[in-house]
N, C-alpha and C positions, 0 to 999 in steps of 0.2 A: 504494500500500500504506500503509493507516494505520499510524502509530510505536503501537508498544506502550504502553497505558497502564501509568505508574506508582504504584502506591499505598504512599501517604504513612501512615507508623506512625504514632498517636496519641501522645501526649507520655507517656501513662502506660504504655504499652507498652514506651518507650525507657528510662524510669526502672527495668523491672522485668527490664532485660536480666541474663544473668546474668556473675557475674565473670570465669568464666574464656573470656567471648566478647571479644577483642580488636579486633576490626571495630567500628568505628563511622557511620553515616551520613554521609556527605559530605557533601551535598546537602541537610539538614536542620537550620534552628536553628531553636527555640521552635517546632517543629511546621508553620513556613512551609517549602516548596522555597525554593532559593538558587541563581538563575540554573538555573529548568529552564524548558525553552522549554513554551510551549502548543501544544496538538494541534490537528490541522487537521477535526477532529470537533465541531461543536458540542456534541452530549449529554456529550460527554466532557469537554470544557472547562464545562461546567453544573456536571457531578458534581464534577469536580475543584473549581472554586471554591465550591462548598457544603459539600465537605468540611475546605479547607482555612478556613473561617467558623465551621465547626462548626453547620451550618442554623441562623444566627442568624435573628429572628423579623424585623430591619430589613433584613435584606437581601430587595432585591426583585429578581427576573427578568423583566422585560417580553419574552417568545416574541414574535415577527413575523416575517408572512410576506406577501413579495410578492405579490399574486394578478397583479399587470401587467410583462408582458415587460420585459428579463431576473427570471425570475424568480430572488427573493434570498431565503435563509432565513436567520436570526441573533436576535441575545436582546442588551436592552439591559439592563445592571447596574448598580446603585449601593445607598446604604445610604441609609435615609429618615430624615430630621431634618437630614444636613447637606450635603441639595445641594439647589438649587432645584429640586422637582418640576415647574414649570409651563415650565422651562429643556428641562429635558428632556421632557417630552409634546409642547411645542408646536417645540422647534429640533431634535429628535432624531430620539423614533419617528413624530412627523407627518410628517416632511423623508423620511425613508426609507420612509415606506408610497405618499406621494403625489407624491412628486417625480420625476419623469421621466428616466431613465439613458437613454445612449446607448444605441441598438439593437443597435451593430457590437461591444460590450464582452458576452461571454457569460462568467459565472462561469467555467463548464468548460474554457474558454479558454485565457484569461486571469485570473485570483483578482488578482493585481496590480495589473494596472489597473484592475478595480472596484472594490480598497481605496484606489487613487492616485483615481480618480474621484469617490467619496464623501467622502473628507477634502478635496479641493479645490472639490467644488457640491455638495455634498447638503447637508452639516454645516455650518450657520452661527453655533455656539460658539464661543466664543474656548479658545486654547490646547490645541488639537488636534495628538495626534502619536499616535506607531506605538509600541505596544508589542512584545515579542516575550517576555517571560520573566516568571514567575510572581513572582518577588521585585518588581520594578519595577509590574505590574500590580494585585497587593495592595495598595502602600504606596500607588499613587495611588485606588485605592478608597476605601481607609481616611483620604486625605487629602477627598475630599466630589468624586471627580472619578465621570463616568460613564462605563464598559466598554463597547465595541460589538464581539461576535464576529460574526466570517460564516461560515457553516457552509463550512468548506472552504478556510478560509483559517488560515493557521499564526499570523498578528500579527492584535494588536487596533488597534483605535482609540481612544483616548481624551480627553475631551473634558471640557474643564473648567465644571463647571456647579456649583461650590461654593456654598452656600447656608445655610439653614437658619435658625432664629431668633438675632438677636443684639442684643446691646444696644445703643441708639441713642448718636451722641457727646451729652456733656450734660458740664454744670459737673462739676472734679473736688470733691470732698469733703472733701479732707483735705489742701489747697493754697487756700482763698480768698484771692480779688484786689477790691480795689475797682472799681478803671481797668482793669485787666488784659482780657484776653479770657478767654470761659466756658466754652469747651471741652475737653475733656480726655479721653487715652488710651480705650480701648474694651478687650476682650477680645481682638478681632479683630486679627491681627497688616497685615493689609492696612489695613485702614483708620488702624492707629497710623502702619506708614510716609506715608500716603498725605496726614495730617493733617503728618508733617513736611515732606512737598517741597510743601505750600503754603504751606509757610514759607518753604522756602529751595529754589529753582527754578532749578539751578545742575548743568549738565548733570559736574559734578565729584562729585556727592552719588553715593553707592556704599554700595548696598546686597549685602550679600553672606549669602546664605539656606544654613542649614547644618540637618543632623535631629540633636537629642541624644535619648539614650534608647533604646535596644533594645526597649523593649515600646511605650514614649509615642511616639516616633517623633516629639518636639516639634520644632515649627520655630523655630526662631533667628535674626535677623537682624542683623546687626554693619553697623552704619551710621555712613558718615565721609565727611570732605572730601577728596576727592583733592586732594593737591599742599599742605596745611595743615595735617591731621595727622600725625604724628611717626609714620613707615611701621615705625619700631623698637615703640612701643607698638601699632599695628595688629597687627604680625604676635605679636608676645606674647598680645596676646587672640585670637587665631584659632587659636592652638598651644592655649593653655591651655581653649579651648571642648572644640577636637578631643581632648584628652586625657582626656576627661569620659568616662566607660565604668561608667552606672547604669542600671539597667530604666526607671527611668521620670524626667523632668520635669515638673514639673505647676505650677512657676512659677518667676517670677525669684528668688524670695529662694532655692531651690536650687541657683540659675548662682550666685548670690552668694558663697554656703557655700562651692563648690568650686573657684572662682576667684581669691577676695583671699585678698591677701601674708600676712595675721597670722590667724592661728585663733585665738589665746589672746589675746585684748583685747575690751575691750565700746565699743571706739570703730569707729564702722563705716566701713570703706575703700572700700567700693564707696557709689555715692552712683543715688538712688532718686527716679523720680519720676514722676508722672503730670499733666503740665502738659507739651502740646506746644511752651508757646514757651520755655520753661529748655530744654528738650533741643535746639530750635532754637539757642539761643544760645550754649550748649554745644560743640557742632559748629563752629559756626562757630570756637573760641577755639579747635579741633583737638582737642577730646575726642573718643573714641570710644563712642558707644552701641551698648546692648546689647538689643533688643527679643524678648521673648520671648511665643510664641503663647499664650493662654489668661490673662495677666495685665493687669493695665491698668500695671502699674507696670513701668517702664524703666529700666534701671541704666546709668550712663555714669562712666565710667573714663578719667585718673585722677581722684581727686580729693584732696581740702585741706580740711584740720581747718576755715579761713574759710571752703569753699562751703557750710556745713551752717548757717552764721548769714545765707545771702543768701536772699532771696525776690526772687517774681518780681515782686511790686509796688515792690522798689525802684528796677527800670527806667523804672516807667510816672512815676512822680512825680520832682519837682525833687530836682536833687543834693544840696542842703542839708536838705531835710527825708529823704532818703532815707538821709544818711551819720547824723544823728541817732535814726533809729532803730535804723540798724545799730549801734552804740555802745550805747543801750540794750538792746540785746538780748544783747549782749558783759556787761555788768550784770546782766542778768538772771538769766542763765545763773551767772554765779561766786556769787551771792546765794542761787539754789536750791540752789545743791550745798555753797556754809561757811554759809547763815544759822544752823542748826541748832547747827552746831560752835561757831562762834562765841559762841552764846550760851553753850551748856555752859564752853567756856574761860573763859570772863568770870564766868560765877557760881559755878563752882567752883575757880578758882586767879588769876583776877587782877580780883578786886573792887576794887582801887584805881584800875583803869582807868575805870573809871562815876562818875559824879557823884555827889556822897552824896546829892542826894535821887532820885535813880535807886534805887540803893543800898537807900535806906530803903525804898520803894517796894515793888520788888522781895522783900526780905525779907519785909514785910508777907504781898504773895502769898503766899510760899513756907511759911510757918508752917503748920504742921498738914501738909503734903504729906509724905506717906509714901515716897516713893522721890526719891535722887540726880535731880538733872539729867539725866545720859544716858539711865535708867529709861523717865525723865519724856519726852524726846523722842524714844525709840526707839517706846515705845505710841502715841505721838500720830502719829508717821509712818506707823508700820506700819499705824492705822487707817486714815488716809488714804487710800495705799497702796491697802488693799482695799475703800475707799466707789470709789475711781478705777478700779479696774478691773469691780468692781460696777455701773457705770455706762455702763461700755462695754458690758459684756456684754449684759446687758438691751436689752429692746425700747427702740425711741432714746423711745419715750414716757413710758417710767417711768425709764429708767435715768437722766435726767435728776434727775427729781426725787430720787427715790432718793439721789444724790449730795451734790445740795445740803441737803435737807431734811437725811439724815443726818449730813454734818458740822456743820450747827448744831444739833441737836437732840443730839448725841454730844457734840461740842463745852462748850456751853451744861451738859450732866448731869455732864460732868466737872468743869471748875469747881467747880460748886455740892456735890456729893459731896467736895471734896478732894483728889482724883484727881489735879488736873495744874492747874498757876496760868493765871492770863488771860494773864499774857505767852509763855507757852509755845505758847496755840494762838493770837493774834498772829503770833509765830515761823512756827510752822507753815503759819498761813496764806498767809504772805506768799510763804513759798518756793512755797509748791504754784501759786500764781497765777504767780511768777516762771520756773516752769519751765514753763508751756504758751505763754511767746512763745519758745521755742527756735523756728524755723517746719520742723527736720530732726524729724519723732518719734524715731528710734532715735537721735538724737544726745540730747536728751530723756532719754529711758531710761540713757541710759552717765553723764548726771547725776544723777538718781535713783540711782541704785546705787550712785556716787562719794560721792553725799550721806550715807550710812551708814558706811561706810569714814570718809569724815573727821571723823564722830562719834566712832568709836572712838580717832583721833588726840587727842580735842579731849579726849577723858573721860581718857585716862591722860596727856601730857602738856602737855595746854593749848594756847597758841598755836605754841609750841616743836614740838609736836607734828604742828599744823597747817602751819605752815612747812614741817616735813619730808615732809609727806604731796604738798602744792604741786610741793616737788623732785622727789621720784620719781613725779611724775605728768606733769613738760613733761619728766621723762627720757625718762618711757616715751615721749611725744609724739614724742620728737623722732627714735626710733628706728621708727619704724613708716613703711611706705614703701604707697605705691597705684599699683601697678605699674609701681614702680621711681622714682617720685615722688618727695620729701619730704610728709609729711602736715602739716608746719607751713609748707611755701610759702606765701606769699612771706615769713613771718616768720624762720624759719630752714633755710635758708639766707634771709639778707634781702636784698630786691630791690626796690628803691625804686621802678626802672619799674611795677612789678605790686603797689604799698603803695596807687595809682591804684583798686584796689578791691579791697580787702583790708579794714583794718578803716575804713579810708574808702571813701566812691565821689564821685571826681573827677567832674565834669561830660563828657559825653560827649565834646565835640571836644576834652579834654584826654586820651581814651585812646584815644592812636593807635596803641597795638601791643596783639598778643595775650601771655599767659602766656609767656613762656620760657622754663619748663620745660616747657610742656605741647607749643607748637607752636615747631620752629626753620625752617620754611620760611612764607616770604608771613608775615613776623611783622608788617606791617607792614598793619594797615585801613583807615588812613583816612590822605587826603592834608595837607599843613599848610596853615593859612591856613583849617581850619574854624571858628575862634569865632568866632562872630556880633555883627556891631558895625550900628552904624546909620550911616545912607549919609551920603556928603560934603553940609558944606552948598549946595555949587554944585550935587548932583542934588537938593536937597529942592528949590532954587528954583523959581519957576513955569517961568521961564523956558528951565531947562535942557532 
């Protein structure tokens, strides 16, 4: 006796129920069933899953039917663009029309052992299993997998034949390396893990796949070292994933949002990136990474106000040229964000600090200039500001020029009109150059932003001003926490083991342990007695 079919109310019908009906659906969210089994009728499991699609135009039905004893009736399913079609015509419906079934297995039977029979020789897909319920059966549709019903049997089959066009790995864009390697993150969350354990091939690596989203149904991957990462930080980010209750994900920077310690700061806690060997290395130190399907970009947790000044070229190159650019970029950064200020305090409240033919100089410029110093640096940034983002935006072909052209030609008309002196877009120059070796963008940006903030220090009380603006700026630093971190480790709290690469980077065989705050188990990488000497003179001899 076939089970009674059930039909499933449309979502606008449930919306138009009326108030004083207290009954509500059980068995219904967003118009999906929720654990209702499938029927042992093919047509019926047709209708049902066309209805519950709403007869989308990608969804395709492949009907087949045996013509060769046991004869088998059934309809293979999936949605077109994200499975491999040539997967399924050639390992699916060709394997089931021409492949040969035991003679002594009759549907009418047995239905069991012609489903046990076909998942174990007919079906040669990877990742083949039994469905039985409509909730479970959708989501792996809608994840690129493909449906096999058989008329007469109550569970499906399905088979993983995920596909579709994607982007090939290629250099990232927004991370260059000299030395480094050129590969970088994809869209595809399989091939991001799959570019990290050819990194690190360590049967401890643990990946743990989770859905956020009630409509996006994203996949999530929380990726660590067993036995190295700090199991109190893993389970903090696997609480705080699962707490996540939004219709949709559609990338990392929305895990981001929902995830770090501070809302109210423009300094970013969670740390970003699209370079498989940082997230490799990462790991290793017992970070926890966050991969998310549909992005190329990987956030990993926790992190430190110094990881946003490290790149990944400073591993590839010698310690000593590596700890001097670090340093410079520690310069570069405090230059973009007080050059500005600096100069306003200095020509408007502490002219005795310049040299008088500085002094003279500068006056010279300033004569005939119609607006204050801050006026004068506010218009000149804020242009900036928008040639920079002008440039982004635009096709990379002109937004280029666009950039450059108009700040000198902008530039260059200000001057000449009175507008703003040479040393002002000097000033300006220099920061705006000084902020693109930051190598974090969003750390970047929280400079930029700082950089106007300490104008306004600098225009009402000078250096005094700026002093104070410094203080309540390592205040803030020093209270802001990355899941449960310090955000100034290893400078404060201070820890000389971990100063080894912090605003230094020591020589490799001088860093024998990981973080300490990050990782308190296996703190310990590498053995003593790695730095490299040259061999005794008794093995140089010929004779030894």
């Amino acid at each position: 006796m076939k089970p009674k079919k059930m039909k499933i109310k449309p979502l606008s019908s449930l919306i138009n129920i009326k108030k004083h009906e207290n009954e509500k659906p059980q068995n219904v969210e967003n118009g999906i069933s929720i654990n209702k089994p499938i029927f042992a009728d093919l047509k019926e499991n047709i209708e049902e899953i066309n209805t519950m699609m709403g007869n989308s135009s990608d969804l395709i039905i492949r009907d087949f039917i045996r013509t060769r004893e046991p004869l088998v009736k059934g309809a293979v399913i999936y949605l077109k663009g994200i499975v491999d079609e040539k997967l399924v015509s050639d390992f699916i419906v060709k394997a089931l029309i021409e492949e040969p079934i035991d003679s002594d297995i009759q549907p009418e039977r047995s239905m069991e052992s012609l489903l046990q029979f076909i998942e174990s020789q007919i079906l040669t897909v990877a990742n083949i299993k039994f469905a039985d319920d409509w909730d479970s059966i959708i989501h792996d549709l809608l994840s690129g997998m493909t449906i096999l019903f058989i008329d007469g049997a109550n569970r499906a089959l399905v088979g993983g034949t995920v596909g579709g066009e994607k982007r090939s790995v290629e250099e990232p864009t927004s991370e260059i390396t000299i030395r480094g390697p050129k590969d970088g993150f994809t869209e595809t969350i399989s091939t991001n893990i799959a570019l990290i354990r050819r990194r690190l091939r360590s049967p401890h690596l643990r990946v743990e796949m989770l859905q956020v989203g009630t409509v996006s149904q994203t996949d999530v991957a929380i990726v660590y070292l067993e036995g190295i990462a700090n199991e109190k930080i893993v389970k903090e980010v696997r609480d705080r994933l699962n707490r996540i209750e939004i219709d949709e994900i559609l990338s990392s920077g929305n895990i981001e949002e929902l995830i770090q310690d501070h809302n109210f700061t423009i300094f970013p806690t969670v740390f970003n990136t699209e370079r498989p060997d940082i997230v490799a290395n990462t790991i290793s130190d017992g970070r926890v990474t966050i991969i998310v399907d549909g992005t190329p970009f990987v956030l990993i947790v926790p992190t430190s106000f110094s990881q946003f000044f490290k790149a990944a070229e400073d591993y590839y190159q010698r310690y000593d040229l590596s700890t001097l650019i670090r340093i410079l970029r520690y310069v570069a950064f405090t230059l973009a964000m007080l050059g500005p200020s600096i100069y306003i305090a200095l020509i408007t409240f502490h002219q005795d600090l310049i040299p008088t033919t500085l002094v003279i100089s500068l006056a010279a410029q300033r004569e005939g200039i119609p607006f204050p110093a801050f006026i004068e640096a506010f218009i000149m940034e804020a242009t900036f500001e928008i040639l920079r983002e002008a440039g982004v935006r635009m096709p990379r072909a002109i937004g280029q020029a666009v950039s450059i052209v108009g700040a000198l030609v902008i530039g260059q008309a200000a001057v000449q009109a009175g507008i703003v002196s040479a040393a002002m877009v000097i000033v300006v120059a220099g920061t705006a150059i000084a902020s693109f070796t930051t190598p974090a963008y969003n750390l970047a940006v929280a400079g930029r932003i700082l950089r106007f903030v300490m104008m306004v220090f600098a225009a009402t009380m000078g250096l005094y001003g700026i002093m104070i603006g410094l203080i309540m700026l390592v205040a803030h630093l020093s209270s802001l926490r990355s899941f449960g971190v310090p955000y100034l480790a290893p400078f404060a709290p201070l820890n000389l083991e971990d100063q080894k690469d912090g605003l230094f980077r020591f020589p490799l065989w001088a860093s024998r342990k990981r973080p300490s705050l990050i990782s308190q188990k296996r703190t310990v990488r590498m053995k003593q007695g790695m730095k490299p000497a040259p061999p005794n003179a008794k093995d140089e001899s010929p004779d030894a």
